[in-house]
C-alpha positions as a Markdown table, in Angstrom:
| # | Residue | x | y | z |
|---|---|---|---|---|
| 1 | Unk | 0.0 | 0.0 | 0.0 |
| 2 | Unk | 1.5 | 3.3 | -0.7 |
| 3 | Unk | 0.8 | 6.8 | 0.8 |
| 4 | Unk | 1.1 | 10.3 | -0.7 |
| 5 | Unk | 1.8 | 13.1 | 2.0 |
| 6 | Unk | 2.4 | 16.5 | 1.2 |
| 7 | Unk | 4.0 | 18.7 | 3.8 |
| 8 | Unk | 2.3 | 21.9 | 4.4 |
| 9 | Unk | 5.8 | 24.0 | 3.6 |
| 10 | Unk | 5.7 | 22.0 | 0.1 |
| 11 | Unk | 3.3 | 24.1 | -1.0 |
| 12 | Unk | -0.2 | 26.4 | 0.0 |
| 13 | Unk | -1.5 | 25.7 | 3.2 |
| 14 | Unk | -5.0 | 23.8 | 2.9 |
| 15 | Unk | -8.3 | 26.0 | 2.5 |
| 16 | Unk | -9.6 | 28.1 | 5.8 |
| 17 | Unk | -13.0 | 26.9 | 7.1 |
| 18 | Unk | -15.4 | 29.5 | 7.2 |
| 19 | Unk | -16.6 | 30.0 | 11.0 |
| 20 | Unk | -19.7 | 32.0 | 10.9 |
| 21 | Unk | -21.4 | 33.5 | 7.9 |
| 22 | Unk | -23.0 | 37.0 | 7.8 |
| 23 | Unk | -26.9 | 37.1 | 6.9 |
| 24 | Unk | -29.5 | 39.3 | 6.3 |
| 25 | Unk | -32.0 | 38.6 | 9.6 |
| 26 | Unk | -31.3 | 37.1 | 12.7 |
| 27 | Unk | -27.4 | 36.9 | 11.5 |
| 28 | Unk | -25.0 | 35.1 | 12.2 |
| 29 | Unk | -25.4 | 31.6 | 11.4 |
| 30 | Unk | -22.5 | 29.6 | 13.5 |
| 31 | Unk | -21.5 | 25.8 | 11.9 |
| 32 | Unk | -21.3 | 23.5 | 15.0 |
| 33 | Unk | -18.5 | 20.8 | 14.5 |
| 34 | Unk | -18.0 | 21.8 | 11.1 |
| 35 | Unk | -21.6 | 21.7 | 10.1 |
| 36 | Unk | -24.1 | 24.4 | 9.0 |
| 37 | Unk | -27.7 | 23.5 | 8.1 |
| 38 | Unk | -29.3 | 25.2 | 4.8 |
| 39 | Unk | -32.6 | 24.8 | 4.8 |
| 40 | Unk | -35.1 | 26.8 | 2.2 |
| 41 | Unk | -38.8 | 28.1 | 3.8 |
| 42 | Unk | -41.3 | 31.1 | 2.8 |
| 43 | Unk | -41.9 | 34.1 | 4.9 |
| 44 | Unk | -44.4 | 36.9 | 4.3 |
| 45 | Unk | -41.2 | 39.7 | 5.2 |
| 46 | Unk | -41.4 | 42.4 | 2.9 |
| 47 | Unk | -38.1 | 42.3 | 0.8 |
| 48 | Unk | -37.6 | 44.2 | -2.5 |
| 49 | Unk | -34.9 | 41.1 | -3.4 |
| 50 | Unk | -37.6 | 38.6 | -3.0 |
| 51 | Unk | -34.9 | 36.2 | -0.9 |
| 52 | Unk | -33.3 | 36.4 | 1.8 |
| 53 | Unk | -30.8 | 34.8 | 4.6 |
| 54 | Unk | -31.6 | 34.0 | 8.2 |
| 55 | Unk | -28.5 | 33.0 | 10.5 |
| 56 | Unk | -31.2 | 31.9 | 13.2 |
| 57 | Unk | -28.7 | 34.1 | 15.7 |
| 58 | Unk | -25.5 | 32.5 | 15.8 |
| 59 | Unk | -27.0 | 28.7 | 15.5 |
| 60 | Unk | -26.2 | 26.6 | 13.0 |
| 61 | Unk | -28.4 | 26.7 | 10.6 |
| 62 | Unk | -28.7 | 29.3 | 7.7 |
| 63 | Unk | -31.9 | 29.8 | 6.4 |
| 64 | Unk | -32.9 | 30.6 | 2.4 |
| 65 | Unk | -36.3 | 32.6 | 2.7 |
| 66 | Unk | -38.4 | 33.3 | -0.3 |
| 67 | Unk | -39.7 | 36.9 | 0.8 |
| 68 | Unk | -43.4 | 38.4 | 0.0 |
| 69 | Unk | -45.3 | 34.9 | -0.1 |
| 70 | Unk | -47.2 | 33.1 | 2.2 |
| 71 | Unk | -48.9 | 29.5 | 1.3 |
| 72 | Unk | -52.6 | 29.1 | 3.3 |
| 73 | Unk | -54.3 | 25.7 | 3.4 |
| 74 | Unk | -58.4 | 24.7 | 4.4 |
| 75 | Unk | -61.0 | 22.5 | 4.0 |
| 76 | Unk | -64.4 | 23.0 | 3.0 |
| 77 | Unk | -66.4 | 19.8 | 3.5 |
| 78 | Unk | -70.2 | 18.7 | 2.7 |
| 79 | Unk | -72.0 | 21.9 | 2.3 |
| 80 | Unk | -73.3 | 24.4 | -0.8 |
| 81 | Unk | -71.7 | 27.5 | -0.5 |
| 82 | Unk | -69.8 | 26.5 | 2.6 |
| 83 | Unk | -66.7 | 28.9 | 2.8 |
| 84 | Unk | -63.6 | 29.3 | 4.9 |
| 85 | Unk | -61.6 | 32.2 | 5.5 |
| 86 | Unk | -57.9 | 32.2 | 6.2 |
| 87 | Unk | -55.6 | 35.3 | 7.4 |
| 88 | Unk | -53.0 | 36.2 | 4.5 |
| 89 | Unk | -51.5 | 38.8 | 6.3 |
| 90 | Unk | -51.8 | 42.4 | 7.9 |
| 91 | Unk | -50.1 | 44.9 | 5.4 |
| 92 | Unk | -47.9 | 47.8 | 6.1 |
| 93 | Unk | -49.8 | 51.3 | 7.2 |
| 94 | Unk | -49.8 | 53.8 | 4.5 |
| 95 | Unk | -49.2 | 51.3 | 1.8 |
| 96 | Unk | -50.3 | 49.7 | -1.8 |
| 97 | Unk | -50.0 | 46.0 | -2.5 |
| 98 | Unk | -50.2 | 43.9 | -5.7 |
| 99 | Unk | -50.5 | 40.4 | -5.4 |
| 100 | Unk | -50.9 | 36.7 | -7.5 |
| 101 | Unk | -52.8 | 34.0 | -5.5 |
| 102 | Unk | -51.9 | 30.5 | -7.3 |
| 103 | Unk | -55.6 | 28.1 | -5.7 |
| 104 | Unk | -55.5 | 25.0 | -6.0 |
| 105 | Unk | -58.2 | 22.9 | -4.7 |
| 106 | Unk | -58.6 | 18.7 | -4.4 |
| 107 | Unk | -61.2 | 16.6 | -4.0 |
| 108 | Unk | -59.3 | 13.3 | -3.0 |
| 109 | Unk | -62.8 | 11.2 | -3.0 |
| 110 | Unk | -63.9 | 12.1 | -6.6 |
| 111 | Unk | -60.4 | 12.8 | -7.8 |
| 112 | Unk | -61.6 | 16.4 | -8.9 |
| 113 | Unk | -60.2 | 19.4 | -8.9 |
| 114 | Unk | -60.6 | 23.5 | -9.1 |
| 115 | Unk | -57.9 | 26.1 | -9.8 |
| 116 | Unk | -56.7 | 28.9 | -11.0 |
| 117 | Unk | -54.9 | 32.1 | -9.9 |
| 118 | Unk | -56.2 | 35.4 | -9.2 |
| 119 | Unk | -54.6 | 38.9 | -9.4 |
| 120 | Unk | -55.8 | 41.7 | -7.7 |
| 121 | Unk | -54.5 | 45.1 | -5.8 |
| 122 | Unk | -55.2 | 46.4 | -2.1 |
| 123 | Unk | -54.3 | 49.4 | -0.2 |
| 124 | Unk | -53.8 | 50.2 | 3.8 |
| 125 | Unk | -54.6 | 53.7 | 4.3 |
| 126 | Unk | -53.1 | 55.8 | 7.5 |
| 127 | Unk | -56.9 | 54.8 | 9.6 |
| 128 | Unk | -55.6 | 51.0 | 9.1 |
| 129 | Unk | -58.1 | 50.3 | 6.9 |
| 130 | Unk | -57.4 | 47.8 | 4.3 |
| 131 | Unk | -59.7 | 48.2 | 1.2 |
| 132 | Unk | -59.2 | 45.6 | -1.7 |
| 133 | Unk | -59.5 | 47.7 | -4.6 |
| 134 | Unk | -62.0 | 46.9 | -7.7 |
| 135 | Unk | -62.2 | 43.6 | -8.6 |
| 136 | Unk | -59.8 | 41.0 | -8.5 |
| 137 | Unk | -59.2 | 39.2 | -12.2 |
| 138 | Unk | -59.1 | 35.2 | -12.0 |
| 139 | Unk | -58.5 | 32.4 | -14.1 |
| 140 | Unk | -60.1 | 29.4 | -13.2 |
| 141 | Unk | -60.5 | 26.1 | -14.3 |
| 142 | Unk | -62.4 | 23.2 | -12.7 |
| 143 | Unk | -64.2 | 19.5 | -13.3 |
| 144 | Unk | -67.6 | 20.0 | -13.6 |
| 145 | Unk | -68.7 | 18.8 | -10.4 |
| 146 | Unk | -66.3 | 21.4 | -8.5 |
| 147 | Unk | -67.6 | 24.3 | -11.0 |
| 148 | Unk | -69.9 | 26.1 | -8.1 |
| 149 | Unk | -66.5 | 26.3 | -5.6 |
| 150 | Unk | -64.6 | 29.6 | -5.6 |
| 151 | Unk | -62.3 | 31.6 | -3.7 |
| 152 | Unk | -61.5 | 35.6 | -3.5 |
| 153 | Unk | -59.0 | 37.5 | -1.5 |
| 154 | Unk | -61.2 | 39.8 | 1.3 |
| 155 | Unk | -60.4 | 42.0 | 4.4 |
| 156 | Unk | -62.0 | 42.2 | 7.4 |
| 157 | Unk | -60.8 | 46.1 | 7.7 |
| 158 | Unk | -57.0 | 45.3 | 9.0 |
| 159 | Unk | -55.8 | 41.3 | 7.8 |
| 160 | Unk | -55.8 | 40.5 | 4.3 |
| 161 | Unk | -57.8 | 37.1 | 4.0 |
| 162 | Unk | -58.5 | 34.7 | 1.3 |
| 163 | Unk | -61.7 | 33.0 | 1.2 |
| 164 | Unk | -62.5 | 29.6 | 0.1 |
| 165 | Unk | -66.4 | 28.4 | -0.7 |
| 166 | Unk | -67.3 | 24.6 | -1.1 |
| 167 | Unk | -69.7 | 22.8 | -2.8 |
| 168 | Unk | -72.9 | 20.4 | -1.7 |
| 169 | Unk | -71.9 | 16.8 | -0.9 |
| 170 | Unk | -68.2 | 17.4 | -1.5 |
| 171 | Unk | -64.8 | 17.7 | 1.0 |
| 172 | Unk | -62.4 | 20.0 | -1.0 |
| 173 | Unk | -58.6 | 20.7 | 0.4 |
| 174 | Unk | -57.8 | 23.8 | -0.8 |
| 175 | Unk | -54.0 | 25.2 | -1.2 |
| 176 | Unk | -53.1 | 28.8 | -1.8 |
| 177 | Unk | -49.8 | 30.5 | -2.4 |
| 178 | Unk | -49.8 | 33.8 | -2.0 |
| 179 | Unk | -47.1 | 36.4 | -3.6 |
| 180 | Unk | -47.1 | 39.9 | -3.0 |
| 181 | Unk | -45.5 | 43.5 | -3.7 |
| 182 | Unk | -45.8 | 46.0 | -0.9 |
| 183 | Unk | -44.6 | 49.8 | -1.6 |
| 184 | Unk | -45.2 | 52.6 | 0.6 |
């Protein structure tokens, strides 16, 4: 068996480790015995970039966020026109928002389906007030069955909201992602 050994004064010395890393929130993130954890998640953080890093405060794990998107999920089960409402998020005072909701919504029984996306605009005025402005434009597709389901971003005066509606004699999970562009 042979052995090749290099002596460090033979040539350069091998590669530094890097010991912490800088980040954009929460920074830095700290490998522990030479390991650093890079995971990817979503966060409704307002970012022009659209990504950023989390150091989760000197821990070792570094954190790739998508920025300005939020994914919602709900059920609507066994009733016409029953509808669920789930919290987006509460927008900035003094602030206009465009936004793309991607919907997609499964009946795992009947093996149906409704989607679609919707685009639409908001605003939060000084009062924190938050008015959806004009109407939304979708495109949606569905099997016949689902046809009658829909969904619609609302407010309730301060939250942005999305709002899912069912149909008779069906259970439909429903799955949202939600991308926006805040500006004040």
């Amino acid at each position: 068996m042979s052995q090749f050994f290099q002596g460090v004064t033979a040539g350069s010395l091998p590669p530094s480790v890097a010991t912490t890393y800088v980040t954009n929130d929460n920074s830095p993130a700290v490998p522990a015995a030479n390991i650093l954890n890079v995971l990817g998640s979503d966060t409704t953080a307002n970012d022009d970039d659209g990504i950023r890093t989390d150091g989760s405060s000197g821990n070792n794990t570094l954190t790739v966020q998508l920025t300005n998107r939020i994914k919602v999920t709900t059920t609507t089960s066994d009733g016409a026109g029953q509808s669920q409402t789930v919290t987006v998020f509460t927008p900035l005072v003094s602030s206009g928002i465009t936004f793309i909701v991607s919907v997609t919504g499964y009946d795992s029984s009947n093996n149906e389906m409704s989607g679609g996306e919707l685009v639409g605009v908001a605003r939060r005025s000084a009062g924190g007030v938050t008015v959806v402005v004009g109407t939304n434009d979708t495109f949606d597709e569905s099997d016949a069955a689902l046809a009658a389901s829909d969904w619609d971003v609302i407010t309730d005066g301060t939250l942005i909201q999305i709002q899912f509606t069912g149909v008779a004699a069906r259970t439909i999970n429903w799955s949202a992602t939600f991308v926006y562009n805040q500006s004040q």
